[in-house]
C-alpha positions in Angstrom: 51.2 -5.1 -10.3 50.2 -6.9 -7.2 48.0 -3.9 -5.8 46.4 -3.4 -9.1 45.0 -7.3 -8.7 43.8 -6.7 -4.8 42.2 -3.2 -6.3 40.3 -5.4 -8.7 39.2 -7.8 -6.4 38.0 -5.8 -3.9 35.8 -3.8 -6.3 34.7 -7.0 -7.9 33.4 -8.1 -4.9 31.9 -4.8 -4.1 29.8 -4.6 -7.5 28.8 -8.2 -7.1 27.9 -7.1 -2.6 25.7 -4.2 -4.3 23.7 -6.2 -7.0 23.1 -8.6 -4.2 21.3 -6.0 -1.8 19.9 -4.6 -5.1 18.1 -7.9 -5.7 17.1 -8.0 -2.3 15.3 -4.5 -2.3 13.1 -5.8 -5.1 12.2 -8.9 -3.9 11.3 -6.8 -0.7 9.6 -4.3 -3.0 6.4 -6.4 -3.5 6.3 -5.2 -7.2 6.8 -8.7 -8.4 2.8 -9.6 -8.4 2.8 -10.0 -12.1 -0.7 -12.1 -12.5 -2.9 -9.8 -11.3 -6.2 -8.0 -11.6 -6.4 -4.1 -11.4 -9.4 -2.7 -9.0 -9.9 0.9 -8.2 -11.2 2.6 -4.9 -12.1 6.0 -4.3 -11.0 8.0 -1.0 -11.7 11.0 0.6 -7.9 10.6 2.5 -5.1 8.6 1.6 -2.5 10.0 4.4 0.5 8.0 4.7 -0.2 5.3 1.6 2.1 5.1 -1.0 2.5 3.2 -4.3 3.5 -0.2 -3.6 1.7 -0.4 0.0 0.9 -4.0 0.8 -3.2 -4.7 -0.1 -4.5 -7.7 2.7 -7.7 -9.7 2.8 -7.8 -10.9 6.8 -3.9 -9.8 7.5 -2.6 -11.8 4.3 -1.3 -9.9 1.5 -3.0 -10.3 -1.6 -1.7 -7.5 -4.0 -0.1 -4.0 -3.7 -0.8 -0.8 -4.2 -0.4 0.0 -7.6 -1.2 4.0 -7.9 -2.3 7.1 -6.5 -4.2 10.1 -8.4 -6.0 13.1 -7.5 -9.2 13.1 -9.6 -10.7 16.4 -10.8 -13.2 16.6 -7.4 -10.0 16.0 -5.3 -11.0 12.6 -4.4 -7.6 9.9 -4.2 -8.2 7.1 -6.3 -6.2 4.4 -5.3 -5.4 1.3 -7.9 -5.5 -2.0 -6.6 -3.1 -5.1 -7.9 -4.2 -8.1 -6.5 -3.3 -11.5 -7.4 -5.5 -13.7 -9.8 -5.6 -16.0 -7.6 -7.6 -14.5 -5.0 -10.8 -13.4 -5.6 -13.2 -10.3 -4.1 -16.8 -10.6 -3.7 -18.5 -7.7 -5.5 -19.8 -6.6 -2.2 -16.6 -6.1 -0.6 -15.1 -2.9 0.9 -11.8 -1.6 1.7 -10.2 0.6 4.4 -6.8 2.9 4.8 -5.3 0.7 8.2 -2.0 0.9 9.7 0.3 -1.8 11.1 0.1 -0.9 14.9 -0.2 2.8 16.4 2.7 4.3 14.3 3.2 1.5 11.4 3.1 1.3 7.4 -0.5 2.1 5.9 -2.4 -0.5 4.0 -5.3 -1.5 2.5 -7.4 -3.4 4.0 -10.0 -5.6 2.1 -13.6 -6.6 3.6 -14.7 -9.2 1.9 -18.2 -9.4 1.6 -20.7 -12.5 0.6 -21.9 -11.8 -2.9 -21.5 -14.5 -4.7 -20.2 -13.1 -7.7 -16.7 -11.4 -8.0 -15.1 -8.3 -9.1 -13.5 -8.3 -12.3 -10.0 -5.9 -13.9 -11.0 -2.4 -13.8 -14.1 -2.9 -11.2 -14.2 0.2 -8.7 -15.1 -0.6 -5.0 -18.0 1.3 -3.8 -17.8 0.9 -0.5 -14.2 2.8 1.2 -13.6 4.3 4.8 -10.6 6.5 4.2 -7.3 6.9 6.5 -7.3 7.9 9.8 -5.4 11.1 10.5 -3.6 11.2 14.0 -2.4 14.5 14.1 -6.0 15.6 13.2 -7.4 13.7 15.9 -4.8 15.3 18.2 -5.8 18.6 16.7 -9.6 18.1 17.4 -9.3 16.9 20.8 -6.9 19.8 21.8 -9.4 21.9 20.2 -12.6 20.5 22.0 -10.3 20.9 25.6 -9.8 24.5 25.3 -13.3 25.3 24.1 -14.0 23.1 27.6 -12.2 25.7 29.7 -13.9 28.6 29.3 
């Protein structure tokens, strides 16, 4: 009888250990902007974003990445959530960057000086798509040995 007790304790406190690091991988998850505005953005390469990617005006974050499609001319569109309370000059433009050499991929959000603001379903004109290491790598390999001969 006693070991049934400790049995039931311990995986009482196990189920109550795992919805604890549960709650904790969603607050983590940025998925909890709620009041936001949905912007989209065209790229020729997305490499390395993912849904749920952190979107930052000057280094802050200001929204998420909320999708990723491949439209019909093989373009990524990319929807943006960002938070209602920040708001993005109609001229902006946004960037694939990455958090150091070998970090996370984000957007990145130029903001520009219009004075009047994009609204939900707005699509940013102006994009400069991720850069691609290993094709970078590839290139200057490439250019080396044409160098040689």
């Amino acid at each position: 009888m006693k070991g049934n007790f400790l049995e039931a304790v311990i995986g009482f406190a196990v189920l109550v250990v795992s919805a604890f690091f549960i709650y904790l991988a969603y607050e983590a998850s940025g998925e909890k902007i709620r009041d936001g505005y949905v912007l989209t953005a065209r790229f020729e390469d997305v490499s390395g974003l993912t849904s749920g990617s952190d979107v930052k005006i000057n280094g802050i974050k200001v929204g998420i990445v909320k999708k990723l499609s491949l439209e019909d001319d093989y373009s990524a569109k990319v929807e943006l959530l960002i938070q209602n309370k920040y708001k993005v000059p109609a001229d902006s433009s946004v960037a694939i960057s990455t958090d150091g050499i070998m970090g996370n991929k984000f957007v990145s959000i130029s903001v520009g000086y219009s004075n009047d603001n994009m609204k939900q379903g707005d699509e940013v004109e102006d994009t400069k798509s991720s850069l691609n290491l290993e094709k970078l790598v590839d290139k200057f390999i490439a250019g080396a040995g044409n160098g040689n001969k």
